[in-house]
DSSP file (Angstrom, degrees, kcal/mol; ACC not computed):
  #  RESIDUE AA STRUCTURE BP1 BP2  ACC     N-H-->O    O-->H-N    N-H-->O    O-->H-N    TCO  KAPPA ALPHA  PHI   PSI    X-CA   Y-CA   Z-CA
    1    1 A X              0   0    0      0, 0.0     2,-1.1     0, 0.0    25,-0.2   0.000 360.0 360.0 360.0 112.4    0.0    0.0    0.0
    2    2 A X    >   +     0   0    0     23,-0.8     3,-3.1     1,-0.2    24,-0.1  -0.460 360.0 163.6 -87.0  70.2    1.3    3.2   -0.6
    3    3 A X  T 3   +     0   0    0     -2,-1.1    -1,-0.2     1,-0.2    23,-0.1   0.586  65.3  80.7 -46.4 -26.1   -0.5    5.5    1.9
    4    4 A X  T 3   +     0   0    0     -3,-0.1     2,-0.5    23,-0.1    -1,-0.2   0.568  68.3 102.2 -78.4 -22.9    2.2    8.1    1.4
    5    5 A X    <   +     0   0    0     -3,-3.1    23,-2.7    21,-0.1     2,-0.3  -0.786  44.8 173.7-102.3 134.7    0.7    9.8   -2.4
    6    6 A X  E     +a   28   0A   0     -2,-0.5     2,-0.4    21,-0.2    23,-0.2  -0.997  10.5 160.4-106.8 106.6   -0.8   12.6   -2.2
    7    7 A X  E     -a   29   0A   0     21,-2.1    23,-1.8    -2,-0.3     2,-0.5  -0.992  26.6-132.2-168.3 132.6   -2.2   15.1   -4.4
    8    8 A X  E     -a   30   0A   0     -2,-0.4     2,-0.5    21,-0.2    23,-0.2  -0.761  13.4-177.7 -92.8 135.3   -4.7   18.1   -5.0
    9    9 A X  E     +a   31   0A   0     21,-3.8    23,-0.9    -2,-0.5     2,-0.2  -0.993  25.1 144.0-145.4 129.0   -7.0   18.4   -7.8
   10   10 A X  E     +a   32   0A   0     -2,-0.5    23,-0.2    21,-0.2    70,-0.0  -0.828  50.6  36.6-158.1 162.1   -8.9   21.7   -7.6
   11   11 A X  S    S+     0   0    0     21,-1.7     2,-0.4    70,-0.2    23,-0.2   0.763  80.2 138.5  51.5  37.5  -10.0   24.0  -10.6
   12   12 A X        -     0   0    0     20,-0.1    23,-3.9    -3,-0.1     2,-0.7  -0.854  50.5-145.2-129.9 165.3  -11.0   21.7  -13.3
   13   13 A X  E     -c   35   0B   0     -2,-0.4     2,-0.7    21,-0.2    23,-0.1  -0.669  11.9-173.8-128.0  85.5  -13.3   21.1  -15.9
   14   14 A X  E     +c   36   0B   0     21,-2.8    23,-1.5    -2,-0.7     2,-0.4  -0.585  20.7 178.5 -72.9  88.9  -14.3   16.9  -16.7
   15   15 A X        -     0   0    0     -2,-0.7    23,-0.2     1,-0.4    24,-0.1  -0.811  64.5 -19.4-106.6 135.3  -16.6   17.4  -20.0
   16   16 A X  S    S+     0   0    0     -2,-0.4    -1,-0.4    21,-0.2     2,-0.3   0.790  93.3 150.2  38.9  93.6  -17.8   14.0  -21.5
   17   17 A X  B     -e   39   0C   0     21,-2.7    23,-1.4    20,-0.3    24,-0.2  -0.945  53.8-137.3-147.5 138.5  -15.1   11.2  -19.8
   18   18 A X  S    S+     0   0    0     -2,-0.3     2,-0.3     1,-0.2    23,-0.1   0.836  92.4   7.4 -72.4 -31.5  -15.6    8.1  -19.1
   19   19 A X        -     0   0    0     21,-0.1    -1,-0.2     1,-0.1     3,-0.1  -0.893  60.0-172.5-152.5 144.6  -13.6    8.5  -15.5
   20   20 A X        -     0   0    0     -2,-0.3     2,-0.6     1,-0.3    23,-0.2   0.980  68.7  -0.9 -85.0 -65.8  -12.5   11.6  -14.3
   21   21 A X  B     -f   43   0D   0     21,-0.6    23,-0.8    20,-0.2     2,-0.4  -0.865  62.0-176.1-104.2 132.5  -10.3   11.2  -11.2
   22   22 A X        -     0   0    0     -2,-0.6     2,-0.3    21,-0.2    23,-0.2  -0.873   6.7-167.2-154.7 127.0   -9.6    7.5   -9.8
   23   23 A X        +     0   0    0     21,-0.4    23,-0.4    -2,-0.4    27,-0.3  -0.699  22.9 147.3-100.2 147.6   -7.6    7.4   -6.5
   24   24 A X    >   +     0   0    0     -2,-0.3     3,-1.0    25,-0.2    27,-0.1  -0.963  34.0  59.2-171.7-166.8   -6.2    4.0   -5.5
   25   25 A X  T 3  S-     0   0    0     -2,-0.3   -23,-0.8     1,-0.2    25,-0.1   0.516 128.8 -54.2  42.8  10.6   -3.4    1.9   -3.7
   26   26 A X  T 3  S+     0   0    0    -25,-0.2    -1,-0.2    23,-0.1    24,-0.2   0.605  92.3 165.2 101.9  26.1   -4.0    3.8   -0.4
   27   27 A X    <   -     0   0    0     -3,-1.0     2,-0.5    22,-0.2   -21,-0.2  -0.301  31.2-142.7 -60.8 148.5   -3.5    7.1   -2.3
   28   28 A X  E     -a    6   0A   0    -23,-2.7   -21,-2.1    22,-0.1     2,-0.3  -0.959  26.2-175.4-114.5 115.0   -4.9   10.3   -0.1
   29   29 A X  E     -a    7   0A   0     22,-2.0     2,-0.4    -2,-0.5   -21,-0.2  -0.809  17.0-155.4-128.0 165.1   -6.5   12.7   -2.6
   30   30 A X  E     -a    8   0A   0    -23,-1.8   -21,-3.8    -2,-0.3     2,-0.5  -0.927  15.5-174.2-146.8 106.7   -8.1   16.4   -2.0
   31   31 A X  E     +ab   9  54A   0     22,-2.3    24,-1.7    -2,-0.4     2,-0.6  -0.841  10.3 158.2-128.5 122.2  -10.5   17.5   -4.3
   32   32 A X  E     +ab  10  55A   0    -23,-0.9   -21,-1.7    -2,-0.5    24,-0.2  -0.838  54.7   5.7-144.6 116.0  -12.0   20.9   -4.5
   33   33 A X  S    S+     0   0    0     22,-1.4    -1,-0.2    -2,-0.6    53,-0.1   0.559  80.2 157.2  87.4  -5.3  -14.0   23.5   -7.0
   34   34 A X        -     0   0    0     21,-0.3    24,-4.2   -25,-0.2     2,-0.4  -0.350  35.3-142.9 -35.4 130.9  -14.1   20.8   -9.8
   35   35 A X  E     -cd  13  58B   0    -23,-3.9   -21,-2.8    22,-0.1     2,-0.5  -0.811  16.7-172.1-103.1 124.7  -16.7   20.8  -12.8
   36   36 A X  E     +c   14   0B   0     22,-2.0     3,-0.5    -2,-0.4    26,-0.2  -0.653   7.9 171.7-147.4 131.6  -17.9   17.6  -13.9
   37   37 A X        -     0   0    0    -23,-1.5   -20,-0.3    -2,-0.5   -21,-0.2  -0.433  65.5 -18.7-101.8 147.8  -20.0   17.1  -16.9
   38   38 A X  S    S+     0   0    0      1,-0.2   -21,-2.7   -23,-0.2     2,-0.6   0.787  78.8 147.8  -5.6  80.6  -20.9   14.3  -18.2
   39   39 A X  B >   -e   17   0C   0     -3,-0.5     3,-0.6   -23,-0.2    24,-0.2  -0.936  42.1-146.6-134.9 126.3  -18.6   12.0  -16.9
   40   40 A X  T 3  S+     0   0    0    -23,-1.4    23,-0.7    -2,-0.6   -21,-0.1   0.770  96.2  14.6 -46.7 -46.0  -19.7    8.4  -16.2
   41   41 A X  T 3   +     0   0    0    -24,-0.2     2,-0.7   -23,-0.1   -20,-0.2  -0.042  67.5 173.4-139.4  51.9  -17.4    8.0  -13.1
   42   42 A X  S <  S+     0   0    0     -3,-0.6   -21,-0.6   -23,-0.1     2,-0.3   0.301  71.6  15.4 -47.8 -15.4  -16.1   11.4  -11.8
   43   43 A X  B    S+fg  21  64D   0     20,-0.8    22,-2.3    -2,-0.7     2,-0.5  -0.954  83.0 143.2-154.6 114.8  -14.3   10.1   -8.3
   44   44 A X        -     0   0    0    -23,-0.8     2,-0.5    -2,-0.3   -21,-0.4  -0.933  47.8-136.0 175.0 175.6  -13.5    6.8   -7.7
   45   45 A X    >   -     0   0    0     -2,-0.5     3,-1.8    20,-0.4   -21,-0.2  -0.893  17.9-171.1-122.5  86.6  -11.3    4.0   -6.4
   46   46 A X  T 3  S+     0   0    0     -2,-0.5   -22,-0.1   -23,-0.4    -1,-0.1   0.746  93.5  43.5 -76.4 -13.3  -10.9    1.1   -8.8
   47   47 A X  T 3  S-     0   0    0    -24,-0.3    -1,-0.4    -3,-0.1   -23,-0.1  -0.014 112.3-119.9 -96.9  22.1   -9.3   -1.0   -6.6
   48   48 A X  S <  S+     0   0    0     -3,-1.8    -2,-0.1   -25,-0.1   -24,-0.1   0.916  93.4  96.8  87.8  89.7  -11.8    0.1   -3.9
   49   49 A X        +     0   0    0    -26,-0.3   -22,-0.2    18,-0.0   -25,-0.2   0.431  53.9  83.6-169.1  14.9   -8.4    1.4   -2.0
   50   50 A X        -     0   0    0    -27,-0.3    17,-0.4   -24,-0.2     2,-0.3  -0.363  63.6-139.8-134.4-158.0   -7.9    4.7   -2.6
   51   51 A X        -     0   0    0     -2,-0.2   -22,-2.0    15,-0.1    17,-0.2  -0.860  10.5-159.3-159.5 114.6   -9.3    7.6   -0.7
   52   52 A X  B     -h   68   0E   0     15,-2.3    17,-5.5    -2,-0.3     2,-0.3  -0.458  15.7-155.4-108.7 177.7  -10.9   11.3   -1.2
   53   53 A X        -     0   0    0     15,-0.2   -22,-2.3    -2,-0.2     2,-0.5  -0.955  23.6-163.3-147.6 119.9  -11.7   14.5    0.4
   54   54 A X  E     +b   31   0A   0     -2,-0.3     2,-0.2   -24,-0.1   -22,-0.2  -0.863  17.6 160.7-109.0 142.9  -14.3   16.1   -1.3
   55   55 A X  E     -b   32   0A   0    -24,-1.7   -22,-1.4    -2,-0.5   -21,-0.3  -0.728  67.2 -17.9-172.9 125.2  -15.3   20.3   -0.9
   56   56 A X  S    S+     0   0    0     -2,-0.2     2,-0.3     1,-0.2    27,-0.1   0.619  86.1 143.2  72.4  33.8  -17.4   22.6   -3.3
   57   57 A X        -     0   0    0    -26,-0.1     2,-0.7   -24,-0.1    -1,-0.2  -0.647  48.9-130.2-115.9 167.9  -17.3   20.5   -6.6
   58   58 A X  B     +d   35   0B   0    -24,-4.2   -22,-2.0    -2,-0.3     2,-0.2  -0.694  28.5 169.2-111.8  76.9  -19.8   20.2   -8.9
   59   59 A X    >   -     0   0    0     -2,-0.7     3,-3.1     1,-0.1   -17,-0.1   0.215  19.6-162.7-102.4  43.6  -20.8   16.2  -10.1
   60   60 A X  T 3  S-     0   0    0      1,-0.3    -1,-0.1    -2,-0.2   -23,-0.1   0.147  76.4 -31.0  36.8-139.3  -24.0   16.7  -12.1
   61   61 A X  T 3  S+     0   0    0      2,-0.0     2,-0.4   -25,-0.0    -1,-0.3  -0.423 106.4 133.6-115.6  62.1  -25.1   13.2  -12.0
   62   62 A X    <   -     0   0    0     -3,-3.1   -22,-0.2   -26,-0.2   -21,-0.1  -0.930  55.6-127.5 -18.7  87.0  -22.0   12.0  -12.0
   63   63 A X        -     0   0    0    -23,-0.7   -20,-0.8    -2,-0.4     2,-0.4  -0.390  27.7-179.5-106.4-175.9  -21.5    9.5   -9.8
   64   64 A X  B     +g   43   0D   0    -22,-0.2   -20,-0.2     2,-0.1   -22,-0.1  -0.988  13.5 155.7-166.6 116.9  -18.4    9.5   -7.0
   65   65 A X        +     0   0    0    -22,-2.3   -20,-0.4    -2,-0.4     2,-0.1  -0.192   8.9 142.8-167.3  55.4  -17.7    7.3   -4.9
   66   66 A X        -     0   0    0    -22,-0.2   -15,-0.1     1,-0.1     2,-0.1  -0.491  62.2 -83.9 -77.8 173.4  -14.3    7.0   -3.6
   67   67 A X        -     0   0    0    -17,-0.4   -15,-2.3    -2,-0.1     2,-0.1  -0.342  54.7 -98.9 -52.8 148.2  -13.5    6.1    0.2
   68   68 A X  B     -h   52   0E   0    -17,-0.2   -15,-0.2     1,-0.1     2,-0.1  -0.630  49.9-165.3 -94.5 130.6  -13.6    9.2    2.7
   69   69 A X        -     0   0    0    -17,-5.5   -17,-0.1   -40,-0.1    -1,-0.1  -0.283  24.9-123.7-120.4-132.2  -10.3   10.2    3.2
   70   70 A X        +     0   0    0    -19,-0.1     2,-1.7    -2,-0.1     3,-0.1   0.625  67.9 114.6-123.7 -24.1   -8.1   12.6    5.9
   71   71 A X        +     0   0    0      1,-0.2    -1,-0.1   -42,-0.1    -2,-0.1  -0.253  27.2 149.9 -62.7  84.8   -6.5   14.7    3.8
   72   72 A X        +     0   0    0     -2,-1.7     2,-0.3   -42,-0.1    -1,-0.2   0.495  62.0  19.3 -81.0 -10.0   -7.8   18.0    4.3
   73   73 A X        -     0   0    0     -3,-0.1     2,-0.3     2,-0.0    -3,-0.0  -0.917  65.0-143.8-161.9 162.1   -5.0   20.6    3.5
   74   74 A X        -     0   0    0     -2,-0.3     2,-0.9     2,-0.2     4,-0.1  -0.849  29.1-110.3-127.3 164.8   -1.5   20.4    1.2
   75   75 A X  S    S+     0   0    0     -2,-0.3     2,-0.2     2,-0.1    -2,-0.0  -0.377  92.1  75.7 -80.5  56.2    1.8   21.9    1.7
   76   76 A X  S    S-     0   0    0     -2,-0.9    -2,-0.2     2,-0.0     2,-0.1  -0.847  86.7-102.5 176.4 119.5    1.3   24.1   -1.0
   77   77 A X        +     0   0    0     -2,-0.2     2,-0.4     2,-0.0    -2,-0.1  -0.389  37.2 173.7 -27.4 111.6   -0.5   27.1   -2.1
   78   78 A X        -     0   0    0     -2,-0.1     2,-0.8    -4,-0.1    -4,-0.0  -0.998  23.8-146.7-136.8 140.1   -3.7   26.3   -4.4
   79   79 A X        -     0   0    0     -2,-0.4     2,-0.1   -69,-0.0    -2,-0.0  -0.750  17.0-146.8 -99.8 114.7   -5.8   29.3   -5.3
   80   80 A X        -     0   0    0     -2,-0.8     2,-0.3   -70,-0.0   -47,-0.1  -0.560   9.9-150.0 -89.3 153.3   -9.5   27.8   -5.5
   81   81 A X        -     0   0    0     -2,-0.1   -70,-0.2   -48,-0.0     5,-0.1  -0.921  33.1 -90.9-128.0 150.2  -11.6   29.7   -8.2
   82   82 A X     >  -     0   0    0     -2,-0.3     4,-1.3     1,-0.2     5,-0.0  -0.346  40.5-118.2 -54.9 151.0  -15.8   30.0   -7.7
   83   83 A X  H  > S+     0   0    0      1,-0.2     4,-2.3     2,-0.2    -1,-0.2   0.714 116.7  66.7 -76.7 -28.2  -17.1   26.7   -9.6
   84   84 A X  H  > S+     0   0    0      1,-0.2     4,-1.8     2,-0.2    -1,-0.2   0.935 104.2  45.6 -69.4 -43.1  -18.9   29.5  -11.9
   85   85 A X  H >> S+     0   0    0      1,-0.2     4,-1.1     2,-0.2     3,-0.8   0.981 105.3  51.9 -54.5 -53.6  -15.5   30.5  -13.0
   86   86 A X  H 3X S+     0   0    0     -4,-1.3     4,-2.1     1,-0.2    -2,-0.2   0.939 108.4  60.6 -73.0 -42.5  -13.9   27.3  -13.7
   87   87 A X  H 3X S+     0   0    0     -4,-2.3     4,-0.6     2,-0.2    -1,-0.2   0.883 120.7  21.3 -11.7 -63.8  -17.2   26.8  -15.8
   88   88 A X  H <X S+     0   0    0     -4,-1.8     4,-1.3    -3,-0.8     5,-0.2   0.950 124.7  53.2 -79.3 -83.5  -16.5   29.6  -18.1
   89   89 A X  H  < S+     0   0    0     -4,-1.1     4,-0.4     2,-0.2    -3,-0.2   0.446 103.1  54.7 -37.0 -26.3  -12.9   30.0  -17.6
   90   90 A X  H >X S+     0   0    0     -4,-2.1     3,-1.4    -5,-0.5     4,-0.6   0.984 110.8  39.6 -40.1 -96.0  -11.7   26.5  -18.3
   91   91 A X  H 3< S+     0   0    0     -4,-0.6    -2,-0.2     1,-0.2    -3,-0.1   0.572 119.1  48.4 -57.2 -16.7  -13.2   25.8  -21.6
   92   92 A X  T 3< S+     0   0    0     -4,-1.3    -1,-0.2    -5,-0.1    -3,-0.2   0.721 121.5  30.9 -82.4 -28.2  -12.4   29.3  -22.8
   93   93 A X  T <4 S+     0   0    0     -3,-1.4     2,-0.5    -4,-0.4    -2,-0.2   0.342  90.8 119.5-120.6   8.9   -8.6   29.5  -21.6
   94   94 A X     <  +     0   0    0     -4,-0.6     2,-0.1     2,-0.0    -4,-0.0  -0.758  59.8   9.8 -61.2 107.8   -7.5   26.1  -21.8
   95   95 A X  S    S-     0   0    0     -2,-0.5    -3,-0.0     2,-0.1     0, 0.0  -0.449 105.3 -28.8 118.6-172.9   -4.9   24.8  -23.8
   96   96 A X        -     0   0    0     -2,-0.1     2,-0.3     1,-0.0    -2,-0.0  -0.335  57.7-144.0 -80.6 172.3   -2.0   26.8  -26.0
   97   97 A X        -     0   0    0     -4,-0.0     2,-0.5     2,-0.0    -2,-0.1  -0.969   7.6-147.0-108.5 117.3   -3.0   30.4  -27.5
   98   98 A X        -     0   0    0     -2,-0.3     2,-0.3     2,-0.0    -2,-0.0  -0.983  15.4-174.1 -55.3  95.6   -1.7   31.3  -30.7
   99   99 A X              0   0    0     -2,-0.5    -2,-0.0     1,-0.1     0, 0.0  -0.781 360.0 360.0 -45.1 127.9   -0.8   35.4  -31.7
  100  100 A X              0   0    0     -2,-0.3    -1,-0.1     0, 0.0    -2,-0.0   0.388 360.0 360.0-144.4 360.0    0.1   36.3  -34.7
């Protein structure tokens, strides 16, 4: 088991996936201010082993259904944006920008 990985996933936008996030091996995961749109499996554990923290996300009918986990906070600055933003601002600012 590796209880020891860890990771935040904040500020994102799951449109049409079949699975968005899947935590496992005793992974601790913290996920917060995520959009997800048709997506089939939006949180979940496929080895029924892995573990979430869930706050302020959006899973339509999605469904989500990792294990509760402890992770509540990261060592790390993450700047959480209103779920109406990451709506808009996602799909509108994603990926490279061309100027010419």
């Amino acid at each position: 088991m590796c209880s020891f990985i860890i990771s935040s996933i904040y500020n994102n936008y799951f449109d049409t996936v079949e699975g968005a996030v899947d935590t496992r091996d005793g992974a601790q995961v913290l996920v917060e201010n995520n959009v997800f749109v048709n997506a089939k499996h939006a949180l979940y554990s496929m080895d029924n082993n892995g573990y979430a923290v869930v706050r302020g996300n959006d899973f339509g009918d999605s469904s989500h259904d990792a294990l509760k986990g402890t992770l509540e906070h990261v060592d790390y600055n993450c700047v959480l944006s209103s779920l109406d933003s990451v709506r808009s601002d996602v799909p509108s600012s994603a990926g490279a920008t061309l100027n010419f």
